[in-house]
C-alpha positions in Angstrom: 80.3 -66.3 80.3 77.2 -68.2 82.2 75.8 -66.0 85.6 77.2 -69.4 87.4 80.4 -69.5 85.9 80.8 -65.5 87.0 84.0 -65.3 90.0 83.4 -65.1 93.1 84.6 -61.2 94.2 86.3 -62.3 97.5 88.3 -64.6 95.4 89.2 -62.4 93.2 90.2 -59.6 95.4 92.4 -62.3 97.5 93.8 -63.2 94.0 94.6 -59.5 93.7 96.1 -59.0 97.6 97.9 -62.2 96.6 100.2 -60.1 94.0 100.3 -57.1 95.9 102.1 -58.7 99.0 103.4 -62.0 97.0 102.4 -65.1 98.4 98.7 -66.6 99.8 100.3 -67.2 103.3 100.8 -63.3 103.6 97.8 -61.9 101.9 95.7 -64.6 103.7 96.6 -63.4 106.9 96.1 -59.7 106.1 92.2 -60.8 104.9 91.8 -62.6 108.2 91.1 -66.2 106.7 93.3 -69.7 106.6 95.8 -70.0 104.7 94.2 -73.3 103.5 91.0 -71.6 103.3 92.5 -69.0 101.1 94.0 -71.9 98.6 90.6 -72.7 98.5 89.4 -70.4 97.0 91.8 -69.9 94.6 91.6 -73.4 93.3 87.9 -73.1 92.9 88.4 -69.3 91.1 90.6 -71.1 88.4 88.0 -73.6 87.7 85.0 -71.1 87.7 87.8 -69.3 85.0 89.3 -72.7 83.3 92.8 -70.7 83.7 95.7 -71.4 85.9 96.0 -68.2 88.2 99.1 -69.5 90.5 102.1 -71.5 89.9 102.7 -73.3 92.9 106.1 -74.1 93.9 108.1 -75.8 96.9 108.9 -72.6 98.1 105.8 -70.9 97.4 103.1 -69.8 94.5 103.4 -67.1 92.2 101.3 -65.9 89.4 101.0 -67.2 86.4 100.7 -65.1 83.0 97.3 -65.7 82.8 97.2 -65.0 86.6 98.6 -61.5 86.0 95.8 -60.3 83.5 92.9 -61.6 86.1 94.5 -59.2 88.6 94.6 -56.6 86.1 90.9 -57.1 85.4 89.8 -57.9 88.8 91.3 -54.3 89.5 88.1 -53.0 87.5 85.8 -55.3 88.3 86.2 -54.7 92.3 87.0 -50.9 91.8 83.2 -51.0 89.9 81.9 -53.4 92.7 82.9 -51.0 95.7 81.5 -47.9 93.1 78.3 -49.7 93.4 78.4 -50.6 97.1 79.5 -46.9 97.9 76.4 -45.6 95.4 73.7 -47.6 96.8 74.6 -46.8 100.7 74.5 -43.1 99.8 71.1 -43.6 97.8 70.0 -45.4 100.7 71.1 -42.5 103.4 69.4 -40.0 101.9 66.2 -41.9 101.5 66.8 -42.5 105.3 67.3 -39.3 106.0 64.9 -37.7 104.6 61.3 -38.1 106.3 58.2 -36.2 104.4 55.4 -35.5 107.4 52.6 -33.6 107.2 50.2 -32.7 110.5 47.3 -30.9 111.3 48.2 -27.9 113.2 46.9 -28.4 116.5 48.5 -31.7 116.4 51.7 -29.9 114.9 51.7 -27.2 117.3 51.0 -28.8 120.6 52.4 -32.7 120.1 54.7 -33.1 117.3 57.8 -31.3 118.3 57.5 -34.0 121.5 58.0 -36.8 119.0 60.4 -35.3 117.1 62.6 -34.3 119.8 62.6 -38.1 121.3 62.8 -39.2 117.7 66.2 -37.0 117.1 67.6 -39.5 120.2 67.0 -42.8 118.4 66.9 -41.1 115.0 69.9 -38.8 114.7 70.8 -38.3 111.2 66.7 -38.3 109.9 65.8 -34.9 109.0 62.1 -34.5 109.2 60.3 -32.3 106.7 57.1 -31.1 108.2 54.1 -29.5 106.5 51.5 -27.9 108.5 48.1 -27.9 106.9 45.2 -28.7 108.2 43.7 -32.1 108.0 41.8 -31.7 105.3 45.0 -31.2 103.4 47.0 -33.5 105.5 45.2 -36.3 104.4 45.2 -35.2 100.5 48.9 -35.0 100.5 49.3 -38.7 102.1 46.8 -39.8 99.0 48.8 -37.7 97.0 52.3 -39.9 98.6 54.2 -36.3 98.8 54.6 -37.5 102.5 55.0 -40.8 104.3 52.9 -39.9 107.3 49.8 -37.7 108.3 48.9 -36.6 111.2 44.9 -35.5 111.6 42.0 -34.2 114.4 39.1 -35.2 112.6 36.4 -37.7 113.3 36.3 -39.3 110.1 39.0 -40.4 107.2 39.1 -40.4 103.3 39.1 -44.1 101.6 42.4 -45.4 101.3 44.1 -44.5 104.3 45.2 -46.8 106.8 45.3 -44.8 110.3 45.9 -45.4 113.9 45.3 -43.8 117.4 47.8 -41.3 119.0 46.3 -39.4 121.4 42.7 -38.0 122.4 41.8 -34.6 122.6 38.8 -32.4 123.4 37.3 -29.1 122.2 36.2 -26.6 124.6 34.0 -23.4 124.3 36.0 -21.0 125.3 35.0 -16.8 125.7 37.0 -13.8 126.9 36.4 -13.2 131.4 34.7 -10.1 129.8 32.2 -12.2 128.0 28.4 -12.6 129.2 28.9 -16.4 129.1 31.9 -16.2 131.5 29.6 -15.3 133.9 26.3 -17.2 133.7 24.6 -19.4 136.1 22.6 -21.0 133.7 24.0 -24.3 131.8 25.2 -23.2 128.2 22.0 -25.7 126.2 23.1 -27.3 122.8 21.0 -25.4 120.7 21.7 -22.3 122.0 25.6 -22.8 121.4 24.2 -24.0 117.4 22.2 -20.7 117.5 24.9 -18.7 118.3 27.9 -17.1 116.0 31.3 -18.6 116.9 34.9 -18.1 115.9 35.8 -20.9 114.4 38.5 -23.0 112.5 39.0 -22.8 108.7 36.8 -24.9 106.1 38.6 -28.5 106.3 40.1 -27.8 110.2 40.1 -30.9 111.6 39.0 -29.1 114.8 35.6 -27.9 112.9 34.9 -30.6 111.4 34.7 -32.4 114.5 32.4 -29.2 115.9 30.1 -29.4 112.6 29.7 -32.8 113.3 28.7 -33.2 116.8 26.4 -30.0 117.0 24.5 -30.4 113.9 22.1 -33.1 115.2 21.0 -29.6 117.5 19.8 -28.1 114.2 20.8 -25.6 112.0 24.2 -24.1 112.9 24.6 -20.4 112.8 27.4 -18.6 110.1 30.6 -17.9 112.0 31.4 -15.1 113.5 34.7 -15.2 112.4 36.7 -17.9 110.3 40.6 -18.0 111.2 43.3 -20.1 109.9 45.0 -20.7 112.9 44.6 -21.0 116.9 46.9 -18.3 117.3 44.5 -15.8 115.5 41.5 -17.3 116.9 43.0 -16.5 120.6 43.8 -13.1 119.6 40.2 -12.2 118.6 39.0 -13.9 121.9 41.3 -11.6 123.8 39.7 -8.5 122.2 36.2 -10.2 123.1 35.4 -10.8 120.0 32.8 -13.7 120.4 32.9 -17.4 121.7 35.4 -19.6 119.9 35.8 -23.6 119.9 39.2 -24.6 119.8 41.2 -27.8 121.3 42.0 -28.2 125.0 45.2 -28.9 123.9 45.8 -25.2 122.7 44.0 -23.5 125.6 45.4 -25.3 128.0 47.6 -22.4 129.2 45.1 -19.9 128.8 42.3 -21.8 130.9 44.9 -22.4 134.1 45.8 -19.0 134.2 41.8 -17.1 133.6 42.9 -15.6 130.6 40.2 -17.6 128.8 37.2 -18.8 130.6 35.1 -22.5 129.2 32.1 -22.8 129.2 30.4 -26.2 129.1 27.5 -27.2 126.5 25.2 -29.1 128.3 25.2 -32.8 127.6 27.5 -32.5 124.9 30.7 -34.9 123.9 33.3 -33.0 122.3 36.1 -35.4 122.3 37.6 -36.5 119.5 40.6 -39.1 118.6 44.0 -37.9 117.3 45.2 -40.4 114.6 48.1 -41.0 112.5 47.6 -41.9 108.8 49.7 -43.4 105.6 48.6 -45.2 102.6 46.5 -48.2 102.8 48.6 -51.5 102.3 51.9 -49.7 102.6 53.9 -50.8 105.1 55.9 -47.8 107.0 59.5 -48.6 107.7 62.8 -47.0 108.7 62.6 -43.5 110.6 58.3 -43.6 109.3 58.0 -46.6 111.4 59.9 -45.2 114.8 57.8 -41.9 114.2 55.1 -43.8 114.3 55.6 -45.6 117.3 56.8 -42.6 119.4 53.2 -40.9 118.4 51.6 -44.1 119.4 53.2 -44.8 122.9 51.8 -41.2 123.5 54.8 -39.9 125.0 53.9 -35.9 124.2 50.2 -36.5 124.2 47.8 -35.7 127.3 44.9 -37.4 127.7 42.0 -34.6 128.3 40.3 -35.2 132.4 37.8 -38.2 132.7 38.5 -40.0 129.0 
C-alpha cells in the first residue's frame, strides 16, 4: 500500500468505537464530532481502503464482513500508535528533565542556588545536575557537550563557545585585622601587591586568571604563598593570618561587613571582571537550558559590586 493511500487513524479508531457501541450516531457523539462529520470520514476510510466497512440501512449501519477485520486490525494498528505516542512523551520527559550544568565555584556557590531556586517555580519537574569545577574545566566540559550550559569568572573564553553576560563581580585583596596591611596608611602600589606572595585560587580558577591577568602588566608576579582549591580553604588560611589572599567580593562579602576580613585597595587598579554564561557555538539552548539562562541573565541572584 502507497504512504497516501495509508488510513487516516481517527477514522479508523471511529470505525473501531463504531462496533464497540453499534451505530455512528452513538460513537460519534461519544468522540465529540457530527454525526455527519463522522460519516465522513468513514466514506472517505473505505475509499482510501477500496472496501466497504458499513452496511447502511434505513434503520441504521452496521459492519460489513470486511468491516469487521479492519476493526480487528485497527485494534493493532492504534494500540502500536498510542505505544509510540506514550514512548516518545516519556523519551521527551526525561530529556526535559534532566538539565547537565556545570559552574565555576564562586559563581556556584554565591549565585546559582538563586537561579535554581526561581527556576524550580517555573521549572518544577527539571532536575538540575550541577558540576562544580572551575572555569577552566567548566568550559572544557561545555566543548566536551557533557553539559548544556557553563557558567565561568574569567576574562577571556576558548573558541567555540557562544557566551553571554550574567552578572559582574569584583576581586578584592583581602588580609586577616591582624595583618600589617590591615593597618597601613600608605596606599597598597601595584607592584608591591605583584611583589608580594598571595593565597591564591587553583591553576585554571577563573578568579586567578582574572588576577594573573590584570597584575602582570606591573611585572613579574611573585609564587604564591599558598594555592587552594576553594574559597572556603582560602578564608580559613586568612583567618590564621596566613598571608594576603584575592578572592571575589562576592565570597567575602560577609566577612568584610562584619571586620572579620579587612580589604585593602591596590592603587589604581580595576579588578572587576564579568560573569558569563556559556554553551556551544551555533546551538541554540531550549526547554529548561533556555529559562536557566534567562533567570541568570535578568540577574535576579546577582549583585552588582559598588560604582560598576
Amino acid at each position: 500500500m502507497r504512504l497516501n493511500n495509508w488510513p487516516d487513524l481517527e477514522a479508523l479508531a471511529l470505525l473501531v468505537t463504531v462496533s464497540e457501541l453499534g451505530g455512528v450516531g452513538r460513537a460519534a457523539r461519544q468522540l465529540g464530532i457530527s454525526q455527519p462529520s463522522a460519516s465522513s470520514r468513514l466514506r472517505t476510510l473505505e475509499r482510501r481502503l477500496g472496501v466497504p466497512v458499513l452496511q447502511r440501512l434505513p434503520i441504521g449501519s452496521r459492519l460489513t464482513a470486511e468491516g469487521q477485520m479492519v476493526v480487528d486490525w485497527a485494534r493493532e494498528v492504534l494500540g502500536a500508535a498510542d505505544a509510540l505516542v506514550t514512548g516518545v512523551t516519556a523519551m521527551r520527559r526525561e530529556r526535559g528533565a534532566a538539565l547537565p550544568v556545570a559552574a565555576s565555584m564562586t559563581v556556584a556557590e554565591y549565585l546559582v542556588p538563586g537561579w535554581l531556586i526561581a527556576l524550580r517555580s517555573t521549572e518544577p519537574d527539571v532536575t538540575v545536575g550541577l558540576q562544580v569545577v572551575n572555569s577552566a574545566r567548566v568550559a572544557e566540559l561545555v566543548l566536551a557537550g557533557d553539559v548544556e550550559v557553563g557558567f565561568v569568572e574569567g576574562p577571556s573564553l576558548p573558541v567555540g563557545l557562544a557566551s553571554r553576560l550574567v552578572g559582574r563581580d569584583r576581586l578584592v585583596v583581602v588580609v586577616s585585622p591582624r595583618h600589617p596591611w590591615a593597618r597601613r596608611r600608605t596606599p597598597l602600589r601595584p607592584r608591591e601587591l605583584a611583589a608580594t606572595p598571595l593565597i591564591v585560587r587553583e591553576s585554571g580558577s577563573g578568579t586567578r586568571i582574572t588576577f594573573e591577568t590584570v597584575m602582570a602588566r606591573y611585572g613579574p608576579l611573585a609564587e604564591p604563598l599558598l594555592e587552594l582549591g576553594s574559597n572556603s580553604a582560602v578564608k580559613v588560611a586568612l583567618a590564621s593570618g596566613a598571608g594576603p589572599a584575592v578572592l571575589s567580593e562576592l565570597a567575602v562579602g560577609d566577612e568584610l561587613a562584619e571586620g572579620r576580613l579587612v580589604a585593602v585597595a591596590p592603587e589604581g587598579v580595576d579588578l572587576q571582571r564579568k560573569l558569563r554564561a556559556v554553551w556551544i557555538e551555533g546551538r541554540r539552548l531550549d526547554g529548561p537550558a533556555r529559562s536557566l539562562l534567562t533567570l541568570a541573565t535578568r540577574g535576579a541572584a546577582a549583585r552588582r559590586p559598588p560604582g560598576s
